[in-house]
C-alpha positions in Angstrom: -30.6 -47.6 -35.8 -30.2 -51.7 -36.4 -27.0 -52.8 -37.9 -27.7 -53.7 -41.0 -26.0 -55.9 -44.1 -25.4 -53.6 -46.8 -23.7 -53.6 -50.4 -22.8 -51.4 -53.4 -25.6 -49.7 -55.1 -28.2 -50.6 -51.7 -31.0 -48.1 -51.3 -30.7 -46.6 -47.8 -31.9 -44.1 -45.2 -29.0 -42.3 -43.7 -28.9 -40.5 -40.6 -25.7 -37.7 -40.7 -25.2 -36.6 -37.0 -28.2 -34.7 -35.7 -29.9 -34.1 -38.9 -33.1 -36.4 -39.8 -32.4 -39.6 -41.6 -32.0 -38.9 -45.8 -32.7 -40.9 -48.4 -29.6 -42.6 -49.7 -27.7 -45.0 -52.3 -24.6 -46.7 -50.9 -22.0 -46.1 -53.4 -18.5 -46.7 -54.4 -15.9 -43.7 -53.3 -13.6 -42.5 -54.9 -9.8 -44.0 -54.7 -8.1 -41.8 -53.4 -10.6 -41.6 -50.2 -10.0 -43.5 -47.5 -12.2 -44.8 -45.2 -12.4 -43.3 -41.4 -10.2 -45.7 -39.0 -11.7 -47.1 -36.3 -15.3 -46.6 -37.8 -17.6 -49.8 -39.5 -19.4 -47.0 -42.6 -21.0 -47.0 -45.8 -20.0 -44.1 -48.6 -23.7 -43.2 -49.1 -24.8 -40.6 -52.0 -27.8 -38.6 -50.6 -30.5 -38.0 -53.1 -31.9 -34.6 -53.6 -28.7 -32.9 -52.9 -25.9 -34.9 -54.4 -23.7 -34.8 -50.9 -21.4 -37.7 -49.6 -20.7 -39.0 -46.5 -19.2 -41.7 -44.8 -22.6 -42.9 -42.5 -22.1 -45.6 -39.6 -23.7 -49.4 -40.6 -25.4 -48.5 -37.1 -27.0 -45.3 -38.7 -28.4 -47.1 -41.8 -31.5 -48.1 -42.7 -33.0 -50.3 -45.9 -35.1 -48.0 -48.0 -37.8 -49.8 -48.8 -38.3 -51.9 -45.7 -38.3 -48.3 -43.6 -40.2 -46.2 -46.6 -43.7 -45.7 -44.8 -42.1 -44.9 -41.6 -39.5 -42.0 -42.2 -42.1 -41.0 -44.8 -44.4 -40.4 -41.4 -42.0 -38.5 -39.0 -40.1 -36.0 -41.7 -42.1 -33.7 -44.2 -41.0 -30.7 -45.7 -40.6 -29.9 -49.7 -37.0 -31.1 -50.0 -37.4 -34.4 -48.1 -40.0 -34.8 -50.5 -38.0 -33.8 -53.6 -35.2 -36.4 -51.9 -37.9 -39.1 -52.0 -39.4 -38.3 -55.5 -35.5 -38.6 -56.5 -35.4 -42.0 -55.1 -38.7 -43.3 -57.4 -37.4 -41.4 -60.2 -34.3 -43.8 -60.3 -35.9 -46.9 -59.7 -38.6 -46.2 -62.6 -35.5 -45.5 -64.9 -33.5 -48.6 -63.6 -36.4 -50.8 -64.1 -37.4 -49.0 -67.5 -33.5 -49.8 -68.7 -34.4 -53.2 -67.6 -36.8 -53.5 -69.5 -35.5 -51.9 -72.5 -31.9 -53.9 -72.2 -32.0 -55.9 -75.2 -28.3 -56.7 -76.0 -28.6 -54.0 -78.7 -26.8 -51.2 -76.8 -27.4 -47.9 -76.5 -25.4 -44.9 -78.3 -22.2 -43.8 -77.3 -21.4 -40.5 -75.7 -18.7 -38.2 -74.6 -17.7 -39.5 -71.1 -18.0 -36.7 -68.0 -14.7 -36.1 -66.7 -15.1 -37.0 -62.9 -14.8 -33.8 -60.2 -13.9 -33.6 -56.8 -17.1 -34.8 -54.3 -17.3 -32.7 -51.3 -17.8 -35.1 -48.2 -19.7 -34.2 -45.5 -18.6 -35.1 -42.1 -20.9 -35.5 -39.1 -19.2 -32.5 -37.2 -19.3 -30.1 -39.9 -20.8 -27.3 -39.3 -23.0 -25.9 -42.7 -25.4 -29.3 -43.1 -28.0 -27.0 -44.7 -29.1 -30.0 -47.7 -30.2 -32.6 -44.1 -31.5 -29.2 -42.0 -34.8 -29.1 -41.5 -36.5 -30.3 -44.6 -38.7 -27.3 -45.3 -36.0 -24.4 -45.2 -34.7 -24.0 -49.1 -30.5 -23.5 -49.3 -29.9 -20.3 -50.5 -27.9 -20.2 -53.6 -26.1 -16.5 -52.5 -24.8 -17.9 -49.5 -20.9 -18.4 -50.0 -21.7 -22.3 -48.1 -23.9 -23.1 -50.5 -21.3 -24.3 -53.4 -19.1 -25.1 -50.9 -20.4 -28.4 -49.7 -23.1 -29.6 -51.9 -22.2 -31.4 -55.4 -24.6 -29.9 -58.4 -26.1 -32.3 -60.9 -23.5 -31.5 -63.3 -20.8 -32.3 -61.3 -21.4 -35.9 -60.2 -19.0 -38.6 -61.5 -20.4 -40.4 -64.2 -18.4 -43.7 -63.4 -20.4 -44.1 -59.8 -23.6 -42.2 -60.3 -25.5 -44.3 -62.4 -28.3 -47.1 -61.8 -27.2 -50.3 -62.0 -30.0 -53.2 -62.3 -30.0 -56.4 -61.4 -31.0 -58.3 -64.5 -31.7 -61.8 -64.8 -31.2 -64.3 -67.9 -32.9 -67.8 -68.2 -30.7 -70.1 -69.6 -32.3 -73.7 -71.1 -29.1 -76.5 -70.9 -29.4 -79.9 -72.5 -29.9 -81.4 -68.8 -33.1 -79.7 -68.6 -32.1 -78.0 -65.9 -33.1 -74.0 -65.9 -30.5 -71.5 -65.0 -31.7 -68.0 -63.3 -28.4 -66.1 -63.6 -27.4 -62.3 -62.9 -26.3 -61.0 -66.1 -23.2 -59.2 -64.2 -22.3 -60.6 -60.4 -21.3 -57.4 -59.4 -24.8 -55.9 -60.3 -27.3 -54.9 -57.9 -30.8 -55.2 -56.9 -32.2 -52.0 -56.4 -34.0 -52.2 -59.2 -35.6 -55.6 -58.1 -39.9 -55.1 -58.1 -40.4 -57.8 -54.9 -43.7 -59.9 -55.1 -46.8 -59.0 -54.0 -46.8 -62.0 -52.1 -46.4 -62.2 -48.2 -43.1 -64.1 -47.4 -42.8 -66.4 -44.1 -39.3 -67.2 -43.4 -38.1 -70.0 -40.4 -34.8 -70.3 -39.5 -32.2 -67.5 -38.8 -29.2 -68.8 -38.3 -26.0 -67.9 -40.2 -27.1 -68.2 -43.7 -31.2 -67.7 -42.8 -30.3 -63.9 -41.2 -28.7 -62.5 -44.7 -31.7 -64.1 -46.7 -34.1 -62.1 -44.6 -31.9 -59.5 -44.7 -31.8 -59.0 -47.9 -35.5 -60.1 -48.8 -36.6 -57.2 -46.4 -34.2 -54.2 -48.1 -35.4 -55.6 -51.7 -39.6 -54.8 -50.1 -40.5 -57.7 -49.8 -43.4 -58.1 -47.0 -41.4 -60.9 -44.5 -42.7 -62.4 -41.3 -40.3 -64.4 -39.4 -40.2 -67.2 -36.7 -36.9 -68.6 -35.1 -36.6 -71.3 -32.5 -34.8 -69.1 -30.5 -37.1 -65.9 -30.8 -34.4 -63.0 -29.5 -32.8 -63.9 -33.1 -35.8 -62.0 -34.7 -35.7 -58.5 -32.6 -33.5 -57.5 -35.4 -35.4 -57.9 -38.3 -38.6 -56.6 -36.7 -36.8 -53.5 -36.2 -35.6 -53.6 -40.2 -39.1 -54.1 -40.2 -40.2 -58.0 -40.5 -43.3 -59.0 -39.0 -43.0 -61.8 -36.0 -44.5 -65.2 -36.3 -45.6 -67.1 -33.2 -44.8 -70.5 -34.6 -44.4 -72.0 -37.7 -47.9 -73.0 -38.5 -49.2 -69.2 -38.0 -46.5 -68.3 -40.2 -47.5 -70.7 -43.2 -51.4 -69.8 -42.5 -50.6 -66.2 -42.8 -48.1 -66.2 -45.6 -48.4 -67.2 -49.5 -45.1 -68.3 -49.6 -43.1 -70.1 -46.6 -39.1 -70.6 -46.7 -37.1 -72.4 -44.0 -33.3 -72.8 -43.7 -32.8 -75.2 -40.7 -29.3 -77.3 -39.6 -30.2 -80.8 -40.5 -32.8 -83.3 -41.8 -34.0 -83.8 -38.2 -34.7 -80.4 -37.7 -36.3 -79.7 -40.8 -38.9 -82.3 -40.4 -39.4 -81.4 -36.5 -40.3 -78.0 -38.3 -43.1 -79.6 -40.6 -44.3 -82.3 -38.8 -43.9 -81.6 -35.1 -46.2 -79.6 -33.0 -47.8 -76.6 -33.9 -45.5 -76.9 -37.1 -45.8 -75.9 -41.0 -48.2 -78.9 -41.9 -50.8 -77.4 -39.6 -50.5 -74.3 -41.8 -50.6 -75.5 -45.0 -53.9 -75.0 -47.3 -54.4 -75.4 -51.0 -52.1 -73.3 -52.6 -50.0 -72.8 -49.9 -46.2 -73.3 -50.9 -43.6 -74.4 -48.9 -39.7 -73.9 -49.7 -37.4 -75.8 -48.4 -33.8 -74.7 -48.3 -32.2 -76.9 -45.7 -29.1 -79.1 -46.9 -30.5 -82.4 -46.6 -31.1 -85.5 -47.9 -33.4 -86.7 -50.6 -35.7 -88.8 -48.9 -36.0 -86.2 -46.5 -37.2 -83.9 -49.4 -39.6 -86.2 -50.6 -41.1 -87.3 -47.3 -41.7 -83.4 -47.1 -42.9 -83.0 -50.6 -45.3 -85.5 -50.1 -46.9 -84.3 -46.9 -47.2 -80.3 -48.1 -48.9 -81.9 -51.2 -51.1 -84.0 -49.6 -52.5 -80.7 -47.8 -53.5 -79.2 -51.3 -50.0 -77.5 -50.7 -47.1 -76.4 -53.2 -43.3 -77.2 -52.6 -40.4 -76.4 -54.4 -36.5 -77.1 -52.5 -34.5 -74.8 -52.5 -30.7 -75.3 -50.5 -27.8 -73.0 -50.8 -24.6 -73.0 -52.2 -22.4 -70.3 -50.5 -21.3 -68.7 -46.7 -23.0 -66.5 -44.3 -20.4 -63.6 -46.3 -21.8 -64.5 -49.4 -25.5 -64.4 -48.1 -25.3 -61.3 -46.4 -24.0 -59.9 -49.6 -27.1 -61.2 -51.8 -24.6 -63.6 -53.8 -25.5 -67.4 -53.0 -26.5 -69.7 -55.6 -29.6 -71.2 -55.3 -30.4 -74.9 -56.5 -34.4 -75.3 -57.0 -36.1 -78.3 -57.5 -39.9 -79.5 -57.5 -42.7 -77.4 -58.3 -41.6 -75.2 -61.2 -44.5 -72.5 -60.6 -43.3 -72.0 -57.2 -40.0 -71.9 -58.4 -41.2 -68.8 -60.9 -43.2 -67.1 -58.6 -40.3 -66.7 -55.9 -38.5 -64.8 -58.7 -38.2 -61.3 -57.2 -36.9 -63.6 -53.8 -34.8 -65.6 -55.4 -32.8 -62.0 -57.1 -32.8 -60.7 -53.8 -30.7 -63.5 -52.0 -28.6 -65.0 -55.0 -26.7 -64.1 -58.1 -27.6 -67.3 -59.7 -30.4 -69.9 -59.3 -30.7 -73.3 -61.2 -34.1 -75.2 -61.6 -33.1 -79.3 -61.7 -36.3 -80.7 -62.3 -37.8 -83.1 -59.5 -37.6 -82.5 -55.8 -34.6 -84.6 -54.6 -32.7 -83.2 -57.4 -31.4 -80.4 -55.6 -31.0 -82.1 -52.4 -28.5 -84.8 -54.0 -26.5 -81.6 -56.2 -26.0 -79.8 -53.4 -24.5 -82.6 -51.1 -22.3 -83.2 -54.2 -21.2 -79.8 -54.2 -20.6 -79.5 -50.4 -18.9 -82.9 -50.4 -16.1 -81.7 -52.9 -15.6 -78.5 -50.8 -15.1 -80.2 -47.3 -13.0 -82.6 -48.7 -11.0 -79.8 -50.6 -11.0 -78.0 -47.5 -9.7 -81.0 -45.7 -6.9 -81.2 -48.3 -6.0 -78.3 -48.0 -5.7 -78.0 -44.3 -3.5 -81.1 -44.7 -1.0 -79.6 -46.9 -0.6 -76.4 -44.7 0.0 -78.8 -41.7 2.4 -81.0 -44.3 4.2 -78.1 -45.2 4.6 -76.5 -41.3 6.3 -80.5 -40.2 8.8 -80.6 -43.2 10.2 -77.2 -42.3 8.5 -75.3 -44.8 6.9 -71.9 -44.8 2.9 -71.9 -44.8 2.3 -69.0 -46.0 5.2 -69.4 -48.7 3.3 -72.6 -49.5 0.0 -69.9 -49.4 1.8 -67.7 -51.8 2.7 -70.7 -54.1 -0.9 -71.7 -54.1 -2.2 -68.7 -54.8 -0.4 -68.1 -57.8 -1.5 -71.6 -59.8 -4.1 -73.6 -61.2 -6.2 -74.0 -57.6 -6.4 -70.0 -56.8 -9.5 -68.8 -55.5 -10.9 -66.4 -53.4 -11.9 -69.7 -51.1 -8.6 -71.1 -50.5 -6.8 -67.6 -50.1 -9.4 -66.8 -47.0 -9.4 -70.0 -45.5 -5.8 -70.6 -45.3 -5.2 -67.0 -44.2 -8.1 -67.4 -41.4 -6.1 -70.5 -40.3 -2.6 -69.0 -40.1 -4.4 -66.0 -38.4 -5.8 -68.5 -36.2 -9.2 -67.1 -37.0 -12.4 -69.4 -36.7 -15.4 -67.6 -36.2 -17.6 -69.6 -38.6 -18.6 -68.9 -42.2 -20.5 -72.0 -42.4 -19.9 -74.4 -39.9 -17.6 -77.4 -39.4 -20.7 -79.6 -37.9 -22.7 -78.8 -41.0 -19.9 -79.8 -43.8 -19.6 -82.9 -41.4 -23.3 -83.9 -41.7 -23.3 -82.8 -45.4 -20.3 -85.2 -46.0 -22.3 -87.9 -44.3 -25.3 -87.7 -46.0 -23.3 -87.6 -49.3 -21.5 -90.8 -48.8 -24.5 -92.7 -47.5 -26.5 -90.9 -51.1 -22.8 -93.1 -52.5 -23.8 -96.0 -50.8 -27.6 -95.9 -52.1 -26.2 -95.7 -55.8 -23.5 -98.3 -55.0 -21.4 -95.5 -56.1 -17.4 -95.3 -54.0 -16.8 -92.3 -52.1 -13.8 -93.0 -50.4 -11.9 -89.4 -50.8 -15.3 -88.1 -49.1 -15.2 -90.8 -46.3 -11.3 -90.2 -45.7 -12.3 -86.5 -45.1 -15.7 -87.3 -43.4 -13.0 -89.4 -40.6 -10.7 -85.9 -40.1 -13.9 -83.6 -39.7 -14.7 -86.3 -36.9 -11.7 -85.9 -35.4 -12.2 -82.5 -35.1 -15.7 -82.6 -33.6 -14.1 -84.1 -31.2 -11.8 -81.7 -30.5 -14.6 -79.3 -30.0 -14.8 -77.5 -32.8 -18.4 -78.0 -34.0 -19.5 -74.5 -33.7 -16.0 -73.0 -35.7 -15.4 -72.7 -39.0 -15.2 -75.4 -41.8 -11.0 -74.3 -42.0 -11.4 -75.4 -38.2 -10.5 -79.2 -39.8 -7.1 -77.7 -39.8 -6.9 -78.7 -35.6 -7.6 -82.1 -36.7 -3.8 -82.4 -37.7 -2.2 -80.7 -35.0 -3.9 -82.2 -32.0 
């Protein structure tokens, strides 16, 4: 089976050692269970029977995208049972959705939790993932031994949690789509009936489809460099033979691309998204670039009888495989409300900002700060290292004040560990530092922390370090 991205609360099929793959729910375990050494897994909660097990990412598959398929090649009444289990929790966690009103519900006794029996894939009594038409026989002394009854399952971990969304009106006018709890989880997401096109698959485009694919959507996907796809057809993504097939075919077309260049070369070069586009077609673009890039696209998808909406990122490839980036929207506001059940699936939190160019201009605000943070940052550890001072004392000092975050404890760690594979890439804060002090220059507006940085990112292109990490800056001061 594909690697996969997976998180907390994920629908999945599981496949246990020889047994067929099960339906599953990847799910917390319990403290005191460590994971396996040596081995990338998932805790998965099988449904049906109530077992555990530690599964490999290799054997995982998401639910939805796989549904029809595994559906096909395993029968019996318990796999069947398994699979009715499945729908049963995602009618309840949609019907709580529903129902969630802020009232709350009635208090009851909490279940004390009991031990969970976890299978292992060299265990010999399977009998819940033998073959799906032979019943477990409740006499047999086995029977109890492995499998976790209904009563028995830990409250605290067992149940559904959805995915909610609030709309939040601010005095800017702008629209906030946030998750009412970060940590919450889309199972529970019902993905458009709309086919999806997605172009670009690079290090934030792969999580996006990822995750648009294990929430149901229907995606068909195009990269420049088409060996990127094979994954995703095998998580079960249709394959595009260019971008203007993909836009013809599909309602809705995203792109994520590297630069402004690239993202018009998309629209407007041969057999591109223009040639595609029909009335009603919509077009989202979630590149980072700049606003007359947006609006010369905007213009050209309209002019077609077609619907745009921006879209660009704020986040890592970490954060997108994980479903958590936060999505800036600008442009057409229906488009923006009919991507919805896409825009749960890949963020925790989206923000509609009106016009298109709004988004483009917020987000190269946004990155600017971080590169130049991370710039400042990488300065200080390389400060500290020529005045004879500890980095990661200086780390640990840092860590314990007013600039904490989960950010700046990664990145400098990654740097000490001399760890660069890239998160988001050092060319890309570069041209999004570049683009945000010529947007300065437009408004007459001074950017000079941003231009200092934009100089030391330079430097470090130069180096070689394009293809690295952002935290890569750090070489900048010791070379």
């Amino acid at each position: 089976m594909a690697t996969v991205h997976l998180r907390i609360g994920d629908l999945v099929w599981g496949k246990l050692g020889r047994y067929p793959p099960w339906p599953g729910k990847v799910v917390s375990p319990p403290k005191d269970l460590k994971k396996p050494r040596g081995k990338k897994c998932h805790f998965v909660k099988f449904f049906g029977t109530e077992d555990h097990a530690w599964i490999k990412v290799e054997q995982l598959k998401p639910y939805h995208a796989h549904k029809e398929e595994m559906i096909k090649i395993n029968k019996g009444k318990r796999f069947q049972q398994a699979v009715d289990a499945v729908e049963d929790f995602l009618k309840k966690a949609k019907g709580k959705e529903q129902n969630s009103d802020g009232k709350g519900d009635s208090k009851g006794k909490k279940t004390p939790n009991k031990p969970l029996k976890i299978l292992e894939e060299d265990d010999e009594d399977l009998s819940a993932l033998k073959d799906p038409s032979e019943k477990p026989v409740k006499d047999d002394p086995h029977f109890h031994h492995f499998l976790l009854s209904q009563s028995e399952k830990p409250a605290s971990s067992m149940e559904p949690i959805s995915k909610r969304l609030k709309i939040i009106e601010e005095d800017s006018g702008s629209t906030s789509i946030q998750a009412a709890d970060s940590t919450a989880i889309n199972g529970s997401i019902t993905p458009t009936d709309k086919r999806i096109g997605f172009l670009g698959l690079g290090l934030m485009g792969s999580g996006i489809v990822s995750n648009l694919l294990k929430m149901g959507h229907v995606v068909t996907v195009w990269n420049r460099t088409a060996e990127k796809c094979d994954l995703f057809i095998q998580e079960g993504a249709r394959l595009g033979r260019t971008p203007a097939e993909v836009a013809s075919t599909c309602d809705i077309t995203f792109s994520c691309v590297s630069d402004p260049k690239a993202a018009r070369d998309l629209v407007l070069g041969p057999s591109g998204v223009l040639q595609g586009i029909r009335p009603g077609k919509c077009y989202i673009e979630m590149s980072t670039v700049d606003p007359e890039t947006i609006t010369e696209l905007s213009q050209v998808i309209t002019s077609r009888g077609g619907r745009f909406l921006e879209a660009p990122v704020a986040g890592s490839q970490q954060l997108s495989n994980d479903g958590m980036l936060v999505i800036l929207a600008a442009g057409d506001r229906t488009v923006y409300e009919d991507c919805s059940s896409c825009f749960q699936a890949m963020g925790k939190t989206s923000f509609f900002l009106g016009e298109a160019g709004n988004a483009a201009r917020m987000m190269l605000i946004l990155n600017m700060v971080q590169g130049s943070f991370m710039a400042t940052i990488a300065e200080g550890l390389t400060l500290a290292q020529a005045t004879g001072q500890s980095q990661q004392t200086f780390l640990d000092i840092l860590c314990q004040g007013q600039m904490a975050s989960t950010f700046v404890d990664q990145k400098c760690q990654n740097i000490l560990q001399g760890n660069f594979k890239p998160d988001y890439y050092l060319k890309h804060i570069q041209k999004d530092l570049r683009l945000a002090i010529s947007m300065g220059d437009m408004a007459n507006h001074p950017t000079p922390m941003a231009a200092a940085a934009n100089e030391v990112y330079k430097r470090a292109k130069a180096l070689d370090q394009s293809d690295n990490d952002i935290s890569a800056v750090y070489r900048a001061y010791i070379h």
